[in-house]
N, C-alpha and C positions, 0 to 999 in steps of 0.2 A: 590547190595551193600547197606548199610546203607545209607539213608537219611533221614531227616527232613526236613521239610516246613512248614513253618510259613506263618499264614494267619491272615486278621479280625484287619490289624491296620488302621490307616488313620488320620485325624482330624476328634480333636471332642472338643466342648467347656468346660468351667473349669467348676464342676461340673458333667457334663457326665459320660458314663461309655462305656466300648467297651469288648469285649471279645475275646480273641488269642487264635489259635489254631496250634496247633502244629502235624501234620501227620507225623508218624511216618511206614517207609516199608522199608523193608530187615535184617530184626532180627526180635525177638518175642519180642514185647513190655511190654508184660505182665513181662517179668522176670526181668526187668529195672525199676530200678528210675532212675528218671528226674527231671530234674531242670528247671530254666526258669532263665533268666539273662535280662540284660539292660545297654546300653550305649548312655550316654548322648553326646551330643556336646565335644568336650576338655575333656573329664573324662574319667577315666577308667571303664572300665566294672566291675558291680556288682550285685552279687546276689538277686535274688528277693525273691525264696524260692524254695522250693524241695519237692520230693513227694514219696514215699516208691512205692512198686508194690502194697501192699496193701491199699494205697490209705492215711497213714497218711502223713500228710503235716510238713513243717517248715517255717515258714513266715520271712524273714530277712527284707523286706523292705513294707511299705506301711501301717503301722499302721491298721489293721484291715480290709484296702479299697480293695485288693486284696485278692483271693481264688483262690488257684489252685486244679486243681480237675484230673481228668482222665476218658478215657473210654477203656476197654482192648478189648473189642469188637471191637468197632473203630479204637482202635490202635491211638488213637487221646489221646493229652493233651492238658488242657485247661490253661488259662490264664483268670480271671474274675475280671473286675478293674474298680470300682464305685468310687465315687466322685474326679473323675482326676482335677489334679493341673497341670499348667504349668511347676509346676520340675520333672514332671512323662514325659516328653516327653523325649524320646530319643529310640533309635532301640531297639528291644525285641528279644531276645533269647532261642531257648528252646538249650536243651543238654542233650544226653543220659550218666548217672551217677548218684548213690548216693554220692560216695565216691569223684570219680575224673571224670569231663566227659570228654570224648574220642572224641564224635563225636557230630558237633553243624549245626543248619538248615543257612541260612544265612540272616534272622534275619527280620521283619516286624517293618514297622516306626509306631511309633504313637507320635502323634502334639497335645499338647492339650494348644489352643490356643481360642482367642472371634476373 
């Protein structure tokens, strides 16, 4: 069956950076984009950006601070998130979809706190 797993959150101080990853088995990852989402305390979940099979990107959130990337060997997506703020804290999601995703991992914390 299709799962994801999200790995690589934790705390980290303001300034920091961390890197998410997202493993992907039980479909062929290569023939899917993906997304990556986030929800903060009391908020609702939103997009962070999206990624083609071919590896171009969509950034919605993070001003430049984030790169999402892929490996189709791996079957792994990345999450890459340099000079964190404390309104970057909240759960991380990946999701298999360009369009609409279907299927989501169940989500890595990250705290970015002093």
């Amino acid at each position: 069956q299709v799962q994801l797993v999200e790995s690589g959150g934790g705390l980290v101080q303001p300034g920091g950076s961390l890197r998410l990853s997202c493993a992907a088995s039980g479909f062929t990852f290569a023939n899917y984009g993906m997304r990556w989402y986030r929800q903060a305390p009391g908020k609702e979940r939103e997009l962070v950006g999206r990624i083609t099979t071919a590896g171009s990107t969509t950034n919605y959130i993070g001003g430049g601070r984030f790169t999402i990337s892929r490996d189709n060997a791996k079957n792994t997506l990345y999450l890459q998130m340099n000079s964190l703020k404390p309104e970057d804290t909240a759960v991380y999601y990946c999701s298999r979809g360009w369009v609409n995703p279907d299927y989501w991992g169940q989500g890595t914390q990250v705290t970015v706190s002093s």
